[in-house]
C-alpha positions as CSV (number, residue, x, y, z in Angstrom):
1,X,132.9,103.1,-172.4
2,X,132.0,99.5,-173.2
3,X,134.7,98.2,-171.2
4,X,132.9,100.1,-168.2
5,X,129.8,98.7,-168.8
6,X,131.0,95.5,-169.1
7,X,132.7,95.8,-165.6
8,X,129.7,97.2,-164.6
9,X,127.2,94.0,-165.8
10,X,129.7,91.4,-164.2
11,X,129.7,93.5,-160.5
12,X,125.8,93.3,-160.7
13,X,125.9,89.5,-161.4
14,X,128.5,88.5,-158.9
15,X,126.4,90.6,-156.3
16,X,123.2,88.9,-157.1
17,X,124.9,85.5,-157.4
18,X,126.2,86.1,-153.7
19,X,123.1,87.4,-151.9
20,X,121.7,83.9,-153.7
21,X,123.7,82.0,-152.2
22,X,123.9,83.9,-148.9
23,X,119.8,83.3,-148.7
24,X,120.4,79.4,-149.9
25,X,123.0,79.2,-146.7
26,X,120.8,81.2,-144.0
27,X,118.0,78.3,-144.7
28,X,120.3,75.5,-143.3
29,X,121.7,77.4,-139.8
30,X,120.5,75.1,-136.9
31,X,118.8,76.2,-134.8
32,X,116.3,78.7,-137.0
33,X,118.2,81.7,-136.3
34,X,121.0,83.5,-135.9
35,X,123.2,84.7,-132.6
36,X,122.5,88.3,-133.5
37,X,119.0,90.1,-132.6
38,X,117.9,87.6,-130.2
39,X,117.5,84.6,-132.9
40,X,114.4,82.2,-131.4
41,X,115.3,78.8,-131.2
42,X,113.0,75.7,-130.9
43,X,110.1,75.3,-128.5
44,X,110.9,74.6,-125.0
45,X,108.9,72.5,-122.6
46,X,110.2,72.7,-118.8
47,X,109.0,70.6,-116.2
48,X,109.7,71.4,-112.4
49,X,108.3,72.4,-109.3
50,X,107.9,76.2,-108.0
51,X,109.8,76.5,-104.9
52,X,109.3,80.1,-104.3
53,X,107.9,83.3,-105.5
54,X,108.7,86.5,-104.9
55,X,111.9,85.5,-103.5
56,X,115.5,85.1,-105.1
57,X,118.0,82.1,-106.2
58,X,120.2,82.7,-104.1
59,X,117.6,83.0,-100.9
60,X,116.9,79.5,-101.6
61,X,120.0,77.7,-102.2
62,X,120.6,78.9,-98.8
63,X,117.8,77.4,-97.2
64,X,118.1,74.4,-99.3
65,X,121.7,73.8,-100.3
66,X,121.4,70.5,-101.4
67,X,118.9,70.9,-104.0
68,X,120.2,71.5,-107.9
69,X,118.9,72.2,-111.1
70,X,117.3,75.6,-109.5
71,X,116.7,78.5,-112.2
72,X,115.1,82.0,-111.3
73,X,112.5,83.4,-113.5
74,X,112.3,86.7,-113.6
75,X,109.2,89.1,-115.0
76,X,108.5,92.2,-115.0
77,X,105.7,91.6,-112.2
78,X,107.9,89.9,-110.3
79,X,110.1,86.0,-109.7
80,X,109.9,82.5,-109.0
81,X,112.6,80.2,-108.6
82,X,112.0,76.6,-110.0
83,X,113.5,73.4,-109.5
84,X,113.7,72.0,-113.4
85,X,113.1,68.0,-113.1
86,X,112.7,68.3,-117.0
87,X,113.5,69.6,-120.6
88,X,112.8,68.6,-123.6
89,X,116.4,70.1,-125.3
90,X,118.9,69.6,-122.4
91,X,121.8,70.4,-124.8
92,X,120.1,73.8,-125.7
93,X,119.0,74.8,-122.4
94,X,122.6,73.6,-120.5
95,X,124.1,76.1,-123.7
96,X,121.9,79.1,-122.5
97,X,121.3,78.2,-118.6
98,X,124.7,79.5,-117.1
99,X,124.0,81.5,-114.9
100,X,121.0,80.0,-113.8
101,X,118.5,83.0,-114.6
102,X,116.5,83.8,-117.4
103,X,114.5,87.0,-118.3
104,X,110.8,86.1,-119.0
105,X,108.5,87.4,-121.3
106,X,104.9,86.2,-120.5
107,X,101.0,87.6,-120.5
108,X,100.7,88.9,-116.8
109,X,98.0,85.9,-115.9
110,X,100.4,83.6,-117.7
111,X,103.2,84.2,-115.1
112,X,100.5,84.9,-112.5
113,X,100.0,80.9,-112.4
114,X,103.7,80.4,-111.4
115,X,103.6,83.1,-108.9
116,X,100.2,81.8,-107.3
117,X,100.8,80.4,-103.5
118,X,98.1,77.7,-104.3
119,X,100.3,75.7,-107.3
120,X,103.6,76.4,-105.3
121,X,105.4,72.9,-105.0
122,X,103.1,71.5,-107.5
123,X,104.1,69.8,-111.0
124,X,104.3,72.3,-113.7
125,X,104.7,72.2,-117.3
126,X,105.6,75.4,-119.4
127,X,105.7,75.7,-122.9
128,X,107.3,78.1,-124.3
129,X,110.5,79.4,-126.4
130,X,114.4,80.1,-125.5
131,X,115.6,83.5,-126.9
132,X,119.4,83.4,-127.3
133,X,119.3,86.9,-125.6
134,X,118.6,84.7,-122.8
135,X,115.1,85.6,-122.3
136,X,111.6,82.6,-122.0
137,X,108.7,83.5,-123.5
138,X,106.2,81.9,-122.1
139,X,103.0,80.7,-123.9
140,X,101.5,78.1,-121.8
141,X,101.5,77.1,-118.4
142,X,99.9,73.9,-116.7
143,X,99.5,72.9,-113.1
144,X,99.3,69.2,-112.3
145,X,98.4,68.5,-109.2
């Protein structure tokens, strides 16, 4: 009996002494999360022009083959296709950017300012941060222009 409880007293400790050191490791994954659930990742600032809304990526790489660094954004109200001059992590957003489409999550008068025919082709600045389940949300936007 006291060799059970003995066994039993060093299982406990070894658990507790490796969920320790399983939180102490979690605290130093780059990034600030992890690949499962959607982990969020740093804030994202994206700078481009609005070629289009309502309309598709592919609709506009047609009618303007030459230009790159096109991304459709796509909400549940509807998308826009932007022409990204800008970003302030270019190794995160080339990691999560293939294929050039990304789900957003935004407040409808949020996206309503991308979609709006008046700020199409103007400078635009959105803040907001990359999921890794490849979805934008979207916290800010600002016209210039």
């Amino acid at each position: 009996m006291r060799t059970f409880g003995k066994t039993i007293r060093t299982g406990m400790a070894a658990a507790l002494l490796l969920a320790g050191l399983t939180t102490g490791v979690q605290g130093f994954v780059p990034g600030g999360g992890g690949s499962l659930g959607g982990g969020v990742r740093d804030a994202v600032q994206i700078k481009g022009k609005v070629l289009c809304a309502g309309c598709g990526l592919e609709e506009v790489q047609k009618a303007q083959p030459n230009e790159h660094q096109l991304y459709e954004l796509m909400h549940r109200r509807g998308q826009v296709v932007m022409k990204v001059s800008f970003v302030n992590d270019t190794q995160m957003w080339g990691r999560f950017m293939w294929p050039p489409w990304v789900w957003v999550r935004a407040k409808d008068r949020v996206f309503q300012q991308l979609m709006a025919e008046e700020n199409l082709l103007k400078e635009v600045e959105i803040t907001g941060l990359l999921n890794n389940s490849r979805t934008l949300d979207i916290f800010k936007v600002t016209i210039r222009g």
